[in-house]
TORVEXGU-277113 format. One record per residue (C-alpha): residue number from 1; x, y, z. Coordinates in steps of 0.02 Angstrom, whole numbers, padded with zeros to 5 digits. Layout:
N
{resi->NUM; u->X; v->Y; w->Z}
...
END
This chain:
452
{resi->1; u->00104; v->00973; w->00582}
{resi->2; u->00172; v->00883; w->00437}
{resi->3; u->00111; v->00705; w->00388}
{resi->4; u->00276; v->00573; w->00429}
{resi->5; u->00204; v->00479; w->00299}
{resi->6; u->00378; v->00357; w->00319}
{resi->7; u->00339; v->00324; w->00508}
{resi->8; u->00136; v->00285; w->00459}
{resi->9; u->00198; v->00164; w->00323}
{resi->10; u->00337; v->00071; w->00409}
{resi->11; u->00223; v->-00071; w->00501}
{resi->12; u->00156; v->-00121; w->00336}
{resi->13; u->00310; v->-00115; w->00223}
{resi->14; u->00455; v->-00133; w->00357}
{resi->15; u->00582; v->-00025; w->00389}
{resi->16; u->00705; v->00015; w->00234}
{resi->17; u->00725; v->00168; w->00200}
{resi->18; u->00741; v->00168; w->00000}
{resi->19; u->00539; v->00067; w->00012}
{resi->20; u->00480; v->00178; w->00133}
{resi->21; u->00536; v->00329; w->00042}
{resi->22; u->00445; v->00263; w->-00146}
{resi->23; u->00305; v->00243; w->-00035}
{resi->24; u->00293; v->00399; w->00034}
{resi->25; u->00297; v->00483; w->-00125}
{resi->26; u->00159; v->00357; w->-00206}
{resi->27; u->00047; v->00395; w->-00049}
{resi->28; u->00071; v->00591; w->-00055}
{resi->29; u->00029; v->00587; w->-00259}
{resi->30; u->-00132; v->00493; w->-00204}
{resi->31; u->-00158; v->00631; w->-00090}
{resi->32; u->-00130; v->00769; w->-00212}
{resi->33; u->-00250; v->00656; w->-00344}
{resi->34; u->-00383; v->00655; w->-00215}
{resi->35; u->-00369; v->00839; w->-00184}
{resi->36; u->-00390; v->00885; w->-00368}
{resi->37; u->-00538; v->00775; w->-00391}
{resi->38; u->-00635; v->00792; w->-00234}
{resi->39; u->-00559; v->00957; w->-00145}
{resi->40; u->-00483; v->00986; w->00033}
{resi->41; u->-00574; v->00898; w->00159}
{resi->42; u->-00529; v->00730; w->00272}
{resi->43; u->-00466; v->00588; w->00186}
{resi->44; u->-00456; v->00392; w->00248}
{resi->45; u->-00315; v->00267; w->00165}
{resi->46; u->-00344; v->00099; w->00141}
{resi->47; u->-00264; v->-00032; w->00061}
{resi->48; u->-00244; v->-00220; w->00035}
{resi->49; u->-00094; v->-00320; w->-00070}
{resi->50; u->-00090; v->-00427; w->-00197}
{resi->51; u->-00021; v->-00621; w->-00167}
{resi->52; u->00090; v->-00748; w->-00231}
{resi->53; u->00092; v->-00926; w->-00175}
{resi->54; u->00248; v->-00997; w->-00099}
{resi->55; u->00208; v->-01205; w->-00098}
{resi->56; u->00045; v->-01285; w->-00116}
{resi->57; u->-00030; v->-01276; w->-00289}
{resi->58; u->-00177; v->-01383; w->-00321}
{resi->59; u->-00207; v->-01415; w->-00166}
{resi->60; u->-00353; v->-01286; w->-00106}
{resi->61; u->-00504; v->-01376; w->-00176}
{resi->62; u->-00445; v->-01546; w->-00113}
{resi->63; u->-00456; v->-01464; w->00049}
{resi->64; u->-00276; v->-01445; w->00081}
{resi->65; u->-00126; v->-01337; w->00144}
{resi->66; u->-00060; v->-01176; w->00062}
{resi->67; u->00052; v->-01052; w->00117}
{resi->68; u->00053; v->-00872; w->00006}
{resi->69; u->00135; v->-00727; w->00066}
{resi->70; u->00060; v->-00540; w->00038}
{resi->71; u->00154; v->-00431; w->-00062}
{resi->72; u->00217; v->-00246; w->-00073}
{resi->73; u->00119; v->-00251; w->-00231}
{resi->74; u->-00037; v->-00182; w->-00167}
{resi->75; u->-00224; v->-00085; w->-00188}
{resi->76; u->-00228; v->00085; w->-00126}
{resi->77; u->-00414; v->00181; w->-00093}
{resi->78; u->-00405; v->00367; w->-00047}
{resi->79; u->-00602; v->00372; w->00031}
{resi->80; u->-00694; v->00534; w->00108}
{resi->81; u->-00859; v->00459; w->00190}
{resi->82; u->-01023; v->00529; w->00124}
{resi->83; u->-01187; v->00545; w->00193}
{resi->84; u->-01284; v->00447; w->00067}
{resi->85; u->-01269; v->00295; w->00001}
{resi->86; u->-01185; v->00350; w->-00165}
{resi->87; u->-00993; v->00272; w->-00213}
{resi->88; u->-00915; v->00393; w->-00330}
{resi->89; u->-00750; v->00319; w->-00380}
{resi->90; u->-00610; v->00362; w->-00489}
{resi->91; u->-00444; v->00293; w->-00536}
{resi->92; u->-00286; v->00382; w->-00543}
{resi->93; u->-00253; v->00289; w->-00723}
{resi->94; u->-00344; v->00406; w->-00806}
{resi->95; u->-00379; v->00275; w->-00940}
{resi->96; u->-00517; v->00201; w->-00827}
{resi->97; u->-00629; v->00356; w->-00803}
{resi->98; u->-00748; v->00380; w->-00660}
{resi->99; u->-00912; v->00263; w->-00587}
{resi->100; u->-01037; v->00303; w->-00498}
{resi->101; u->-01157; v->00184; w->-00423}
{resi->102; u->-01283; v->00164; w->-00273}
{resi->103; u->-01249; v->00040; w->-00126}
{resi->104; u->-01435; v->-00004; w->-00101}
{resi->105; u->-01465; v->-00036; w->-00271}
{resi->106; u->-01477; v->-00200; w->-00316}
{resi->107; u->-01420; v->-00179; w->-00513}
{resi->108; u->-01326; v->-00310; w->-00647}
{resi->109; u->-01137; v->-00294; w->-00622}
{resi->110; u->-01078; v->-00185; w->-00783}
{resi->111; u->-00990; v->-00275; w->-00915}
{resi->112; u->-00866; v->-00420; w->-00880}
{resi->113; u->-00691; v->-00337; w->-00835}
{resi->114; u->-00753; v->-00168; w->-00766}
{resi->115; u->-00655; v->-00125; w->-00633}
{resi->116; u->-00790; v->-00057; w->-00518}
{resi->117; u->-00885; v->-00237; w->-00528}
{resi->118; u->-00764; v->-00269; w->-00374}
{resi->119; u->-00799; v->-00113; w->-00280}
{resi->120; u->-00995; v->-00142; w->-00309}
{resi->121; u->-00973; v->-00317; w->-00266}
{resi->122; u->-00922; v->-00307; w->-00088}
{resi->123; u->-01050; v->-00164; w->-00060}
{resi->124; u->-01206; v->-00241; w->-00112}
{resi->125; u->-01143; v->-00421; w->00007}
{resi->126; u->-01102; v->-00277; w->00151}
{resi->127; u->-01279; v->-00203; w->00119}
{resi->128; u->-01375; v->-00367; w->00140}
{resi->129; u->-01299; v->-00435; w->00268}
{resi->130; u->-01225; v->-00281; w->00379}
{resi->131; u->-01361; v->-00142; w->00337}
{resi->132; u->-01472; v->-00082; w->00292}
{resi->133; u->-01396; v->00093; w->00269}
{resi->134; u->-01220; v->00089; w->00240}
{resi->135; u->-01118; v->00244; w->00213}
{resi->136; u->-01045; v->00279; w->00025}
{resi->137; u->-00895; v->00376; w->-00018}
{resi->138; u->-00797; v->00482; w->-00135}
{resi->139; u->-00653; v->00388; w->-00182}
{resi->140; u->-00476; v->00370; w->-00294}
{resi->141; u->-00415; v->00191; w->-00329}
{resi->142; u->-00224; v->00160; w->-00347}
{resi->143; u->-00167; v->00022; w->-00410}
{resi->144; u->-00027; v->00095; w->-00547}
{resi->145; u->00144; v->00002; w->-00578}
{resi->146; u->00258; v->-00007; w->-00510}
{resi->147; u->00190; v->-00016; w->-00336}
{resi->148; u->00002; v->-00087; w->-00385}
{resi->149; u->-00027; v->-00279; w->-00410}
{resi->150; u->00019; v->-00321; w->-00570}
{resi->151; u->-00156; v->-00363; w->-00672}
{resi->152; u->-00153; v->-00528; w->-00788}
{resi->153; u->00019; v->-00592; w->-00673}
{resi->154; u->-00063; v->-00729; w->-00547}
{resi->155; u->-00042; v->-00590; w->-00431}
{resi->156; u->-00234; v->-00581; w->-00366}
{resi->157; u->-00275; v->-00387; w->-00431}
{resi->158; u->-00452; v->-00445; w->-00419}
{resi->159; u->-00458; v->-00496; w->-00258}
{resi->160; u->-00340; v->-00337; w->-00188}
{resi->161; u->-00473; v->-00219; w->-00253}
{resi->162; u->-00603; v->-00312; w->-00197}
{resi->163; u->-00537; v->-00330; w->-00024}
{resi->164; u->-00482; v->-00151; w->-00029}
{resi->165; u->-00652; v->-00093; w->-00067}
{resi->166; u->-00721; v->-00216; w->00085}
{resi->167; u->-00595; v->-00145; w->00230}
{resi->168; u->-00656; v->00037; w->00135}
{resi->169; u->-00812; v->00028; w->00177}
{resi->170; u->-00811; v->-00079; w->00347}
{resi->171; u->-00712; v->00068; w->00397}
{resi->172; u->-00832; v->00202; w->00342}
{resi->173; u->-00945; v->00121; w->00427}
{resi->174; u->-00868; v->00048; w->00580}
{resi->175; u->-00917; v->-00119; w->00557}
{resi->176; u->-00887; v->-00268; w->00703}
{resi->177; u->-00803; v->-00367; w->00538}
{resi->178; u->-00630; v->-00406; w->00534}
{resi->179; u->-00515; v->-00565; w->00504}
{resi->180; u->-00571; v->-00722; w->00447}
{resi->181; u->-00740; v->-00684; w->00441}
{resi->182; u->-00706; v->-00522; w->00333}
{resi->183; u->-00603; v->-00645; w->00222}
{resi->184; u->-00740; v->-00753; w->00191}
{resi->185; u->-00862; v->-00628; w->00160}
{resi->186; u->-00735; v->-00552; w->00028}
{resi->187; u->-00718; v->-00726; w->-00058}
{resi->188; u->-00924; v->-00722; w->-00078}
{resi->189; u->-00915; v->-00553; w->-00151}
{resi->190; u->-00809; v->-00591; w->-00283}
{resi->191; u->-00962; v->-00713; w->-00343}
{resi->192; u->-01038; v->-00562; w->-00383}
{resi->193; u->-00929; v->-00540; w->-00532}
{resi->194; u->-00922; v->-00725; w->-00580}
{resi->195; u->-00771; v->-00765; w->-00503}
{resi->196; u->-00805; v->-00934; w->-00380}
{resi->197; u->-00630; v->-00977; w->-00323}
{resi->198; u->-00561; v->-01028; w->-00161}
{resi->199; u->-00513; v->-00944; w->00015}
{resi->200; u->-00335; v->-00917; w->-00038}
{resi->201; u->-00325; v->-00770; w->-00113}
{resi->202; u->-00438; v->-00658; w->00014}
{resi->203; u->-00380; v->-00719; w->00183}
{resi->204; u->-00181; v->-00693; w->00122}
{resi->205; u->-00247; v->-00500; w->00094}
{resi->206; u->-00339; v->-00506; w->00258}
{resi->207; u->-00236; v->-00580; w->00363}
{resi->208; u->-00043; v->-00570; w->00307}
{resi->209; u->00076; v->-00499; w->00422}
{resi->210; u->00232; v->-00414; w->00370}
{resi->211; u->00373; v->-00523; w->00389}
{resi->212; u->00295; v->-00687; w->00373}
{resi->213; u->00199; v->-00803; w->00253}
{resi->214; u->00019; v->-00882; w->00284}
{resi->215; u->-00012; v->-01047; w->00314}
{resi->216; u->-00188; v->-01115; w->00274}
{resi->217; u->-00285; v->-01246; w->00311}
{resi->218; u->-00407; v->-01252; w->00164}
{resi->219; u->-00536; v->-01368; w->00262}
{resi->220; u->-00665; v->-01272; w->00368}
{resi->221; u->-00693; v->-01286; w->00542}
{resi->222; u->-00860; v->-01315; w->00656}
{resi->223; u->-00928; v->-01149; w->00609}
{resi->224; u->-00868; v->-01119; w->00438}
{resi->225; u->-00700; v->-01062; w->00544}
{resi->226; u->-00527; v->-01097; w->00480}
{resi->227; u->-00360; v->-01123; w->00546}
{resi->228; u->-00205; v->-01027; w->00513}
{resi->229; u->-00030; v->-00936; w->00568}
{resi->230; u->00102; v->-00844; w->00505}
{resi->231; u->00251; v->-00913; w->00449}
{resi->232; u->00442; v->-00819; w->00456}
{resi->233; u->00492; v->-00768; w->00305}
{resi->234; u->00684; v->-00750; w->00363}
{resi->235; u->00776; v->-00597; w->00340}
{resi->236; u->00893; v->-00580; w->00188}
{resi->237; u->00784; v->-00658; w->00050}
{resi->238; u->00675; v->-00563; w->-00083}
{resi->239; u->00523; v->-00662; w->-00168}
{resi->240; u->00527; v->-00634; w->-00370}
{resi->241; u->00384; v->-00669; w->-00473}
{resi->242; u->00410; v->-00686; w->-00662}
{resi->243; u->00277; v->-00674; w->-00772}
{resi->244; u->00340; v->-00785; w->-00926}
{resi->245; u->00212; v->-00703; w->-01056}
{resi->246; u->00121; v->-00863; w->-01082}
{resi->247; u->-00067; v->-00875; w->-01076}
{resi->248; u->-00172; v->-01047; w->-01132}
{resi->249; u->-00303; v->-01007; w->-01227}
{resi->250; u->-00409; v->-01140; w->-01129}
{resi->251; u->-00375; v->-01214; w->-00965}
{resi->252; u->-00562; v->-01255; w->-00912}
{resi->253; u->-00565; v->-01411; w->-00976}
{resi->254; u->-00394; v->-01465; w->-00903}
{resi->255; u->-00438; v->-01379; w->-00717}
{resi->256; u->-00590; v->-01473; w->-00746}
{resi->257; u->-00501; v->-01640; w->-00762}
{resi->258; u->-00382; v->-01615; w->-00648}
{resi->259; u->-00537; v->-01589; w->-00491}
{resi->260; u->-00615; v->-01738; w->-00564}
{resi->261; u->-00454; v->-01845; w->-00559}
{resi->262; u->-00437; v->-01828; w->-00381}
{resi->263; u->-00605; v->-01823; w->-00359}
{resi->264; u->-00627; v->-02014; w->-00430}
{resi->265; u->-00447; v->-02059; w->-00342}
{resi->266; u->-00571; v->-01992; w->-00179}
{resi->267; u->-00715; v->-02123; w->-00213}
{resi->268; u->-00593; v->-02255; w->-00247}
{resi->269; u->-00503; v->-02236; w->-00097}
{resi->270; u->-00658; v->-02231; w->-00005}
{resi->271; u->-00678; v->-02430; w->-00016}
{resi->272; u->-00557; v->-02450; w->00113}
{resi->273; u->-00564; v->-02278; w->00188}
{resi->274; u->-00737; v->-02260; w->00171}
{resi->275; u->-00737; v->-02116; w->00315}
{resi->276; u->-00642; v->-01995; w->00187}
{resi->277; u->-00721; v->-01838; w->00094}
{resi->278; u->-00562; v->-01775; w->00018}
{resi->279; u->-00388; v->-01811; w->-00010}
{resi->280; u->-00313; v->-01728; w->00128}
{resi->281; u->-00399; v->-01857; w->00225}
{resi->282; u->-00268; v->-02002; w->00177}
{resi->283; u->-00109; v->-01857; w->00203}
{resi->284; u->-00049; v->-01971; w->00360}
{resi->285; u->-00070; v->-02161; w->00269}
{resi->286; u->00099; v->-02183; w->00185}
{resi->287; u->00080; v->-02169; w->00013}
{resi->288; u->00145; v->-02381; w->-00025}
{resi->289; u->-00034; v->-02395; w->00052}
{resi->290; u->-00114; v->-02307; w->-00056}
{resi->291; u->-00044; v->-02331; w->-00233}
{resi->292; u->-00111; v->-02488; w->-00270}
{resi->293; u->-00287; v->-02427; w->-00232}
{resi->294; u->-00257; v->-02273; w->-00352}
{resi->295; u->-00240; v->-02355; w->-00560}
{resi->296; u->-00126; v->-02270; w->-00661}
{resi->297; u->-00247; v->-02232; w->-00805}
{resi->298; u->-00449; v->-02292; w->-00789}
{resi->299; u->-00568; v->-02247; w->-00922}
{resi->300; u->-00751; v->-02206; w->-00906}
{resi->301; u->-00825; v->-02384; w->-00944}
{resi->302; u->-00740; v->-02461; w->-00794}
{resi->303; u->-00767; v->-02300; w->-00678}
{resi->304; u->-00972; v->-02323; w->-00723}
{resi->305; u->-00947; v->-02524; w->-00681}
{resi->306; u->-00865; v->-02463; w->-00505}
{resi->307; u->-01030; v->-02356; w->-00487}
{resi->308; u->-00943; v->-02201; w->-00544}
{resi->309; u->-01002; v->-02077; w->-00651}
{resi->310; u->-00887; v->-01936; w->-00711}
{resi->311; u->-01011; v->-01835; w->-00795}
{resi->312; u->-01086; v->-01829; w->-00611}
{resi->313; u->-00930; v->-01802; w->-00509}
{resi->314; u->-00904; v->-01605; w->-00536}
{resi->315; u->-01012; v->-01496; w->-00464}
{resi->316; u->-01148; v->-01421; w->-00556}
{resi->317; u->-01144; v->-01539; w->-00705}
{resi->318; u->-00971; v->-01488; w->-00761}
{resi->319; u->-00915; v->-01601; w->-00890}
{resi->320; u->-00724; v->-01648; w->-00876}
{resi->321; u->-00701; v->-01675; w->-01056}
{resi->322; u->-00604; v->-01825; w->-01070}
{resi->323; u->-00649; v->-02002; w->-01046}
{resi->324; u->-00463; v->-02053; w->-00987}
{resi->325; u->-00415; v->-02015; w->-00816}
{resi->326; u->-00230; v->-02008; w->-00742}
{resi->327; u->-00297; v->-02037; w->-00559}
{resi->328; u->-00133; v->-02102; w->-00469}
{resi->329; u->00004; v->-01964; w->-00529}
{resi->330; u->-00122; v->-01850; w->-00488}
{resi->331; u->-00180; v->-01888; w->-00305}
{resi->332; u->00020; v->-01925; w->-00288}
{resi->333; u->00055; v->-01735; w->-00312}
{resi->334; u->-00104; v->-01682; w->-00204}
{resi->335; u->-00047; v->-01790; w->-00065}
{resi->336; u->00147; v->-01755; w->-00066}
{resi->337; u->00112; v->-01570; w->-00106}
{resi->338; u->00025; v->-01564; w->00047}
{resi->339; u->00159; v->-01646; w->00142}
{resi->340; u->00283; v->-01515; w->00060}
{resi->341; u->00167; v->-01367; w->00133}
{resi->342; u->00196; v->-01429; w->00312}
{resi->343; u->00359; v->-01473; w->00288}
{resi->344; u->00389; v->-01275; w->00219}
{resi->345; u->00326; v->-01231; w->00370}
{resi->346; u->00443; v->-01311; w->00467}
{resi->347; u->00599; v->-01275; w->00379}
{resi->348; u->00549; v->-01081; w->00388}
{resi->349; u->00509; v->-01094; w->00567}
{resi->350; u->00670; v->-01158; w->00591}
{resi->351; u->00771; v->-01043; w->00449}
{resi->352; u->00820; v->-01145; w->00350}
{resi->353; u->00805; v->-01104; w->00176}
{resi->354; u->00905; v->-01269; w->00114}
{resi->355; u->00767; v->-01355; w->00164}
{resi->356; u->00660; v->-01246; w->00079}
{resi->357; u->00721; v->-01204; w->-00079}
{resi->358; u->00729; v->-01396; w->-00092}
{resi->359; u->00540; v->-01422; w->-00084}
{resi->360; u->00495; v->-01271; w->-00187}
{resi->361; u->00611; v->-01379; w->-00329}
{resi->362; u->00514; v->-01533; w->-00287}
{resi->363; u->00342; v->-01455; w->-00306}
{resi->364; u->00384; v->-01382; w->-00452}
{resi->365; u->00437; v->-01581; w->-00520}
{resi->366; u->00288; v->-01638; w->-00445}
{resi->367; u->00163; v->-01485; w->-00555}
{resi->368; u->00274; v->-01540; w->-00701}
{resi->369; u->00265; v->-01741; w->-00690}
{resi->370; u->00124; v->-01771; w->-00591}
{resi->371; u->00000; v->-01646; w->-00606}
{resi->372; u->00058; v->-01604; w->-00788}
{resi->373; u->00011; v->-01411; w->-00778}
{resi->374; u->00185; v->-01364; w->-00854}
{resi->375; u->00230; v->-01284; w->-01014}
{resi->376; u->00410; v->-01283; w->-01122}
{resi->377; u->00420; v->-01103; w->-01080}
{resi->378; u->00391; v->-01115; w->-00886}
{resi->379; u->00537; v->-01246; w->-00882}
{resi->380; u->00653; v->-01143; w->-00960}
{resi->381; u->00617; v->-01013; w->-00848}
{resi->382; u->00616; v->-01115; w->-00690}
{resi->383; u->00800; v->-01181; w->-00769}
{resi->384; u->00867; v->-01014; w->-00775}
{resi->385; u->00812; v->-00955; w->-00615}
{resi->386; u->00874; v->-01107; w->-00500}
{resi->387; u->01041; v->-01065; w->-00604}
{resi->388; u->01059; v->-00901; w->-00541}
{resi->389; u->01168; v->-00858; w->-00412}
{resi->390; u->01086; v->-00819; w->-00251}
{resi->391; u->00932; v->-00927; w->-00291}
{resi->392; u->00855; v->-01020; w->-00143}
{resi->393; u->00729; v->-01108; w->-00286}
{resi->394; u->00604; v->-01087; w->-00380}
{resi->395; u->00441; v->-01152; w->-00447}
{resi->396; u->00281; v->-01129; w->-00569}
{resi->397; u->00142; v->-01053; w->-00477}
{resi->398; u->-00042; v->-01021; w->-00483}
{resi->399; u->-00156; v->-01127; w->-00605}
{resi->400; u->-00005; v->-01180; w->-00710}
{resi->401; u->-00008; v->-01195; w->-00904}
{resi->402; u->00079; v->-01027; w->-00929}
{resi->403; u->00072; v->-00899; w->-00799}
{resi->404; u->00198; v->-00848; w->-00670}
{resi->405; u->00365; v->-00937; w->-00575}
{resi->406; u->00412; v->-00892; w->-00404}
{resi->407; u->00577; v->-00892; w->-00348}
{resi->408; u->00658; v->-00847; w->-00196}
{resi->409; u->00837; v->-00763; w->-00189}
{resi->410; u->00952; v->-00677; w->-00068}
{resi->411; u->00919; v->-00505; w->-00078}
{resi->412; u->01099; v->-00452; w->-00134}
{resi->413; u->01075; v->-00560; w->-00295}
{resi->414; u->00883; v->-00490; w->-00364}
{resi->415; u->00978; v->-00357; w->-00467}
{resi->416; u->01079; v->-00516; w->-00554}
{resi->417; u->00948; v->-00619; w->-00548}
{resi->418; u->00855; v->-00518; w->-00647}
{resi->419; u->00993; v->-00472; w->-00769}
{resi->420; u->01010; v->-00617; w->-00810}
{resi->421; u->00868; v->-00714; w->-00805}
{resi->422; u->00769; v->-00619; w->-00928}
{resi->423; u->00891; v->-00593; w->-01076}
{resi->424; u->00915; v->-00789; w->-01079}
{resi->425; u->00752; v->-00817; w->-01067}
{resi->426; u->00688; v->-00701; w->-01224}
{resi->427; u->00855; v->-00787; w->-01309}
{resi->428; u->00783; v->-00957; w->-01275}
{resi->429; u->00601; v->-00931; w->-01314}
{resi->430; u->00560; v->-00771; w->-01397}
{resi->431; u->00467; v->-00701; w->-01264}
{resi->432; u->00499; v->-00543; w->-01156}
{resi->433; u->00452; v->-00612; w->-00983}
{resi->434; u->00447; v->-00466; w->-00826}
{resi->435; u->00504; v->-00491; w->-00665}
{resi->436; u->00431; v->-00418; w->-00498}
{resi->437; u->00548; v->-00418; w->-00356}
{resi->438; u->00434; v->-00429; w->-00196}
{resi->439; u->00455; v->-00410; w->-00013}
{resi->440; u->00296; v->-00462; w->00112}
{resi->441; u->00178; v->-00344; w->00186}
{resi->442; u->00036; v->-00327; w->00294}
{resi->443; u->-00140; v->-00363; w->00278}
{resi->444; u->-00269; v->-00263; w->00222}
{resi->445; u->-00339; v->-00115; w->00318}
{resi->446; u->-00332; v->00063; w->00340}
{resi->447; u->-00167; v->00153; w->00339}
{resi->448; u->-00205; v->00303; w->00411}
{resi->449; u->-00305; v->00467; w->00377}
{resi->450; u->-00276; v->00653; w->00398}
{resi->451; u->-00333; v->00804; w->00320}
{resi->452; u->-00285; v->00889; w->00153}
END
C-alpha cells in the first residue's frame, strides 16, 4: 500500500493542501536520501520545529511569562535503530559530511559549531541518566531551506536538532520520557555544547500544539515542574519573521548589564518587599509603588554603600562591565512586559487581534526605550512592517541588538507584505533583509515510520 504521506502530516502542519503537498515531497526526498545512504530497510521520522517568540522578551531569566509559538520551520531525522550503541549520521546538505560517534563514550564535544555536538549532546545526558545501554542509529538529518529552521535567524536551529535528536532516540529506545520533563532534560543537553540558556526554546519544541501558541511560566514549580497551556492562534493570520541582516559584534557585555540591572532593581526592592527573589514577584504591586524605590541611574559607589556589590551580583563572577546602572527603565519593561504576556493571552483567548497587535507595538516601545536592545535598522524595519497593509503588529524579537522582527499579518496580505517590506527596507538601509512567512506546528516527536 502506498504511504498517504498528506494524511500522516496533516496533525502537525494542518490541513492546506498547497503545505501539505511541499511537505509530502520534502518527506519522500528524505526517504529516497535515506535509501541511497543506508539501503531498504524500516525507517522512523522524527522531527521537532524551530520557534519564534510572540511577546515576552527579557523576561525568562527574571522568572517571567513568555509565549513562543512552534513553527513549520522544522528538524527532520530519518533513523533505522541499530543494535549497538553506534550513531552514524549524515545530512542531506552534502556540505556537512557524515559523523560517527559512540553513545557510551564519554568524549570532548568536536569543535565549536559542529553540527553533531547537538546530536551527541542529548545522547551522552540520555546515557547517564536513562541507561546504561541505549540503542544507536543510522540516521539522515534535514534541516534544508526552505522548510528547515533557518540557522543564524533567532529561530532556535540549535535547539530543533537537539530536541530532534532527544525524541530520536527516546523513541528508539522507548523511553517513559516525554513532556516537560523531556524539555528540561533537552535544555541540560544543550550545556553540553556550551550553550546555558533558558527553558524557552526546548519546551516550545516539546510541547507546541498546532494551532496555538505557548504560554510559559518561566518560574519552576515544587519539583522543578512548570506551568503552561496553549494559547489560540486564530485562524486567518500568518506569523512573519524577518531577519534584518544585522549582527552585534558583542552583546555579552550588554546581556550582562541588562541581568544585573534588574538584578540590583531586585535587592533594592527587597527593603520593603523583602520576601521577593525576582521581579516577577512585584508583577501585582502597581508600578506608582514601585518607582520611587527603583533610581533612575545609580552608580557602583552608592550600590557598595547600600551593601551591594555588582561585581558579585551575576552568577559565576560575571562582570557587567559598566559601573552605571539604568535600574528603573529597566525593571519598568520587565514588569510591564510581563503584564503584556498575560494580557496576550487574553486577547487571543478571546480573538481579538486589536488587542493584540496593540501590545506586540508596545513591547516593541518598551525593548526600544526601556530596555534599550534596539538598533536604527530594526526600527526601520518594525516601521515598514506595522505600515503594511494587513499587519496586526509587529515587534523586535529574541536578544535584540540586531536580529529578527516578528510580525503578524492576515494571511491574504504575506505576499504584499513581503513585497513590500523588503525593497524599502534595502532602499532605506542597504541591507537585504529575508523574510520567513510561518504558520504554527506541533511539537516534537515522531511522525511516523514505514518501510522503504
Amino acid at each position: 500500500m502506498a504511504l498517504n504521506l498528506q494524511a500522516l502530516l496533516a496533525p502537525i502542519y494542518g490541513e492546506d493542501p498547497q503545505t501539505l503537498q511541499e511537505q509530502a515531497t520534502r518527506y519522500q526526498r528524505g526517504l529516497e536520501a535515506f535509501a541511497r545512504i543506508y539501503g531498504a530497510g524500516p525507517v522512523l521520522v522524527f522531527r521537532s520545529p524551530g520557534r519564534v517568540n510572540l511577546i515576552g522578551e527579557h523576561t525568562d531569566y527574571n522568572h517571567g511569562f513568555v509565549m513562543p509559538m512552534a513553527l513549520d520551520k522544522d528538524v527532520l531525522i530519518f533513523a533505522r535503530p541499530r543494535e549497538d550503541q553506534q550513531v552514524n549520521i549524515a545530512n542531506i546538505e552534502d556540505r556537512f559530511g557524515k559523523r560517527h560517534f559512540t553513545i557510551s563514550e564519554e568524549i570532548p564535544p568536536k569543535p565549536i559549531g559542529d553540527w553533531a555536538n547537538y546530536l551527541q549532546g542529548p545522547a551522552q545526558l540520555l546515557e547517564r541518566e536513562h541507561g546504561p545501554g541505549l540503542k544507536g542509529f543510522d540516521g539522515l538529518v534535514d534541516g534544508a531551506p526552505p522548510y528547515g529552521v533557518p540557522r543564524g535567524a533567532g529561530l532556535s536551529s540549535s535547539s530543533a536538532l537537539t530536541v530532534a535528536a532527544a525524541v530520536t532516540l527516546v523513541g528508539i529506545n522507548q523511553l517513559a520520557l516525554q513532556g516537560a520533563a523531556l524539555a528540561e532534560a533537552c535544555g541540560r543537553a544543550e550545556w553540553y555544547v556550551g550553550t546555558r540558556g533558558g527553558i524557552m526554546d526546548q519546551f516550545s519544541a516539546v510541547l507546541a500544539k498546532h494551532g496555538h501558541a505557548l504560554f510559559l511560566d518561566c518560574r519552576p514549580r515544587e519539583g522543578n515542574e512548570y506551568y503552561f497551556k496553549h494559547v489560540p492562534i486564530p485562524a486567518g493570520y500568518a506569523v512573519i519573521v524577518v531577519d534584518s541582516g544585522v549582527r552585534h559584534k558583542n552583546t555579552g557585555p550588554l546581556f550582562n548589564r541588562r541581568v544585573a540591572e534588574g538584578r540590583i532593581g531586585v535587592r533594592l526592592l527587597q527593603k520593603k518587599f523583602p520576601g521577593i527573589t525576582h521581579l516577577r514577584d512585584v508583577n501585582d504591586i502597581p508600578w506608582e509603588e514601585l518607582e520611587p524605590l527603583l533610581p533612575e541611574v545609580i552608580h557602583t559607589d552608592e550600590l557598595l554603600r547600600l551593601g551591594i556589590d555588582p561585581e558579585t551580583i551575576l552568577d559565576q563572577g560575571v562582570s557587567p562591565g559598566t559601573d552605571t546602572f539604568y535600574v528603573r527603565k529597566r525593571c519598568r519593561h520587565v514588569i510591564t512586559e510581563n503584564q503584556r504576556v498575560l494580557q496576550s493571552v487574553s486577547a487571543l483567548e478571546a480573538g481579538d487581534m486589536e488587542t493584540f497587535g496593540r501590545l506586540l507595538q508596545e513591547a516593541h516601545a518598551s525593548a526600544r526605550d526601556d530596555y534599550e536592545i534596539s538598533t536604527p535598522e530594526i526600527e526601520v524595519l518594525v516601521e515598514l512592517a506595522n505600515q503594511a497593509p494587513g499587519t496586526v503588529g509587529a515587534r523586535l524579537t529574541g536578544a535584540g541588538w540586531g536580529g529578527c522582527i516578528v510580525a503578524v499579518v492576515q494571511q491574504d496580505a504575506v505576499e504584499a507584505f513581503v513585497q513590500s517590506v523588503l525593497p524599502e527596507y534595502n532602499r532605506r538601509v542597504g541591507l537585504q533583509a529575508k523574510a520567513f512567512p510561518c504558520q504554527s506546528s506541533a511539537g516534537a516527536g515522531q511522525a511516523f515510520s514505514t518501510t522503504i
